[in-house]
N, C-alpha and C positions, 0 to 999 in steps of 0.2 A: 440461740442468741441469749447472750446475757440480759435479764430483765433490771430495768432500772424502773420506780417508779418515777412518772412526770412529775419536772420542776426540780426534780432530787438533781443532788451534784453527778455529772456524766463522770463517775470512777472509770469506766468502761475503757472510755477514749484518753482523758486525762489521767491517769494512772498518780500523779504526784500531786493536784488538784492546785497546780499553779496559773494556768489555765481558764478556771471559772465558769466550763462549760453546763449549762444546765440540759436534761436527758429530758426529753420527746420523741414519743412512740420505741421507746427498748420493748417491747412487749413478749408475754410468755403466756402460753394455753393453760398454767396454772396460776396464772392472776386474773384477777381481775380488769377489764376495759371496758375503759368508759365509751359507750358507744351515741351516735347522736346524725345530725344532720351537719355537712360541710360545704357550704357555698362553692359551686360550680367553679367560680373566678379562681378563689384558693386556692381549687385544688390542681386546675390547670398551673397556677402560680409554680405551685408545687412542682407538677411535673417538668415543667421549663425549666424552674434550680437544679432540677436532679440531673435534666441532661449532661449539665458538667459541672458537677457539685465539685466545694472548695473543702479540705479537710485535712489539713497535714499529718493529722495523726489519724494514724490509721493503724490496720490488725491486716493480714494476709487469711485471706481465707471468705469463703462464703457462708451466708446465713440461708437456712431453709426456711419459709412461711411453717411455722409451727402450729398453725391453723389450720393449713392444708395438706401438710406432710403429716403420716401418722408417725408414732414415737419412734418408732424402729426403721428410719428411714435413714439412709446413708446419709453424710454432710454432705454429698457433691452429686446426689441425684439430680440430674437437671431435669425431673420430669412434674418439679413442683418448683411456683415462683420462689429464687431467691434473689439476695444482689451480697454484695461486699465492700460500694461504698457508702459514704457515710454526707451527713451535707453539715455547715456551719448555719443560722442565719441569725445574724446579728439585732437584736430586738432593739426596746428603748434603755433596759438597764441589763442584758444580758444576752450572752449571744449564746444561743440554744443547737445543740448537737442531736440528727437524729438519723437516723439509717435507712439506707435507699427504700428499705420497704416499706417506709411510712405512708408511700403513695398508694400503695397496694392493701394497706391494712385502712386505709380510709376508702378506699373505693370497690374492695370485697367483704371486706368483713365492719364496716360501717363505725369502725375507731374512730372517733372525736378529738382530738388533741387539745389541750389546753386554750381559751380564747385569746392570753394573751401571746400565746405562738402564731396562731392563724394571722393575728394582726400581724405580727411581724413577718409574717410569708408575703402577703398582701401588698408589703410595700419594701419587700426586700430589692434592690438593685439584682442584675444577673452579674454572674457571679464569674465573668470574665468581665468585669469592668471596673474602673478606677474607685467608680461611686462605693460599689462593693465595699473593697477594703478600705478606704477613706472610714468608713460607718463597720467595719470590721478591729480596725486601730483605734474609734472616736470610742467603743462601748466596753471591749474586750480590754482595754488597758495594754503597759507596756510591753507584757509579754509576746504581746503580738508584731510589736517592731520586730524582735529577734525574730520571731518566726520567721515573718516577712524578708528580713534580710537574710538570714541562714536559705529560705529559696531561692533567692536570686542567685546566693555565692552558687549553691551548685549547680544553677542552672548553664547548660552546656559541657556535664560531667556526662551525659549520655551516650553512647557511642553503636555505631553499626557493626552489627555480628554478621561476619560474611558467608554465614551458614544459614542465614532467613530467607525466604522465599518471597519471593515481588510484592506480595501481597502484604507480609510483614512490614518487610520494609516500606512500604508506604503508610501504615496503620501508624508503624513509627515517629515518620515524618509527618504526619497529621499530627499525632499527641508533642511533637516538638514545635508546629506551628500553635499550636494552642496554648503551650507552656511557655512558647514565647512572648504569645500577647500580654497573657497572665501576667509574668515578672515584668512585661512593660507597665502593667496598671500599677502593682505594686509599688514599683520605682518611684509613679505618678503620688502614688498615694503619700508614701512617707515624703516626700518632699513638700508637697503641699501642706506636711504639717509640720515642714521644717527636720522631719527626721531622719531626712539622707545625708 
């Protein structure tokens, strides 16, 4: 995984750095981590965002625990934790980008994150609801309408491949129930600030 030090600008994810994303838990087995004690609440907080963390910009592909996996390990060994998405969570003056393993590097390998992340875990909204992105548009600035509305547009560009198996197809239909709620809060959100 790409190491960003905390608080530093997320290049990773924001590539043009229009964005603003500040980078929590990027970490690499040749840096340094700050390690520390993290309140229980948190870090359940934590895992509840992650279950369906928000993140439009994203990378294809997985990260290995670079803690766990030694150097010479394939990117797609599943036989050490990885993940591939990434979560948003919107703080007081900035909305902070980090990678599903942050839950994993706080609760194996004793990683600390910055205090003023924690707080914003703590009292972050989940992240299929209105509240969410209301407080995701109120801290990130404009660039986030587009976001927001560039999702909606595509949303129901998805379509069934009649070559998946039952099983698929329902996997499917669950992440279209879900993207639907999502572009529902959305919708909620920009308009309640007038910017639908």
């Amino acid at each position: 995984m790409t190491y960003l030090a905390d608080l530093s600008p997320c290049t990773y994810l924001d590539r043009g750095g229009t964005h603003g994303l500040v980078s929590v838990g990027w970490l690499s087995r040749t840096d340094p981590v700050p390690t520390g004690p993290v309140a229980a609440e948190v870090r359940a907080r934590l895992t509840d965002l992650l279950i369906s963390p928000y993140c439009p910009l994203s990378f294809f592909g997985s990260h290995l625990c670079e803690f766990c996996a030694p150097p010479t390990t394939h990117p797609h060994d599943d036989h050490y934790p990885h993940g591939s998405a990434n979560l948003l969570v919107p703080g007081d003056r900035a909305v902070f980008a980090c990678p599903e393993l942050i839950a994993h590097y706080i609760n194996e390998h004793g990683y600390q994150p910055p205090n003023v992340f924690l707080a914003a875990v703590s009292v972050c909204p989940p992240t299929d609801s209105e509240a969410y992105f209301l407080r995701l548009l109120e801290v990130g600035g404009p660039i986030w309408v587009d976001e927001l509305r560039a999702e909606i547009d595509t949303f129901g560009e998805d379509r069934d491949d009649p070559s998946e198996s039952d099983s698929e197809l329902e996997l499917r239909k669950n992440m279209r129930r879900r993207r639907r709620r999502r572009t529902t809060h959305m919708r909620h959100a920009l308009r309640a600030l007038g910017l639908a």
